[in-house]
N, C-alpha and C positions, 0 to 999 in steps of 0.2 A: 916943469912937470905939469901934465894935464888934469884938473880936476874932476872928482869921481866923483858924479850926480847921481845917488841909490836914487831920488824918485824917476829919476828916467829909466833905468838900469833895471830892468824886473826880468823874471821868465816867467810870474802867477801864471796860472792857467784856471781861468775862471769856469772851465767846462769839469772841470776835480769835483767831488761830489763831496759832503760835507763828513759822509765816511771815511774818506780817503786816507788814508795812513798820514800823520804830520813830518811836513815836506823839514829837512836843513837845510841852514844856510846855505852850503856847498848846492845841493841841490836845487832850491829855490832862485838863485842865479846862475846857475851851471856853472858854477866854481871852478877854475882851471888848474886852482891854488892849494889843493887838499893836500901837496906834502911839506908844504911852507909855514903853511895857516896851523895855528895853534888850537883851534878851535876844532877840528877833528880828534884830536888828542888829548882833550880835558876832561878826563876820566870822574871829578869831582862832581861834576853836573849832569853825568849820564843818567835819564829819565827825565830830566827839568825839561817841563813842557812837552815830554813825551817824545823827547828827542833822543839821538844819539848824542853821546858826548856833550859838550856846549853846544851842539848844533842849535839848538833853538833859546840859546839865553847869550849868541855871541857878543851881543852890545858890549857884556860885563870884559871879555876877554880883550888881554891887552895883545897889541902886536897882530892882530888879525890882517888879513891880506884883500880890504875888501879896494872892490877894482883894483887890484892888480898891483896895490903899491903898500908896504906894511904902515899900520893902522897906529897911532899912540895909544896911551892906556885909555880906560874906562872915561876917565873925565875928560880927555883928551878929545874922543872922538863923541860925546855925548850928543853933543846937537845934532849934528849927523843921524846916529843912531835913530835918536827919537822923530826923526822925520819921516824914516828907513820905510819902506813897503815891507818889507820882511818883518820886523819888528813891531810894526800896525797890526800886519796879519796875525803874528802869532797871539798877540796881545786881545785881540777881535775871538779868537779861536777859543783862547784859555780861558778868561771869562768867563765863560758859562759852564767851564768843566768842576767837578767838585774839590780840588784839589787849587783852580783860579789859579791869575796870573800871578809870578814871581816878581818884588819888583825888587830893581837893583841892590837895593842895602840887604833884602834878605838873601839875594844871589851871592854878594860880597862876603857874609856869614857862611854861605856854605863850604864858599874857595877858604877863607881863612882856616875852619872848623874842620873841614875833612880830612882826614888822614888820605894820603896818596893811593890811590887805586881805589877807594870806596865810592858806592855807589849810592847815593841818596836817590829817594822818590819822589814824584808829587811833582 
């Protein structure tokens, strides 16, 4: 099985303006994987990072489908993650908003804590 390098693997587009609507996973690498991938479907984290769904907190999701092959859990895939261009970026992004980055333990609280279908903010 061929292994999946996120820091080569990007679609950023450095010409997006700093307004620009915040990009998902799915979209941020033109995802081909959105009926597989768990991470469009994680209704617990919709608004995190101002995303749809987990789109923008998929690090935490287990089973994700990055490059093309399903992902292990959170801990599983963390090194990975935290090298990710996607996960940089968003983390670059959220900073400075007033609501700041989520970091994983308090993402992990929200999957634990949320009832099914709810939507948390921030």
């Amino acid at each position: 099985m061929e292994k999946y390098d996120l820091k080569q693997e990007t679609m950023a587009d450095p010409k997006l303006s700093e307004n620009a609507p915040a990009r998902n996973c799915w979209e941020f690498f033109g995802c081909k994987d959105i009926g597989t991938c768990p991470v469009p479907n994680e209704k617990k984290l919709h608004g995190t990072h101002s995303g749809k769904n987990a789109g923008r907190s998929c690090w935490i999701i287990a089973g994700t489908m990055c490059g093309g092959s399903k992902q292990g859990s959170h801990i599983d895939k963390e090194h990975g993650c935290l090298r990710c261009n996607f996960y940089e970026s968003v983390k670059k992004e959220e900073f400075s908003k007033p609501h700041g980055f989520k970091l994983s333990a308090s993402l992990l609280e929200i999957l634990k804590k949320s009832p099914s279908g709810s939507i948390p903010r921030g």
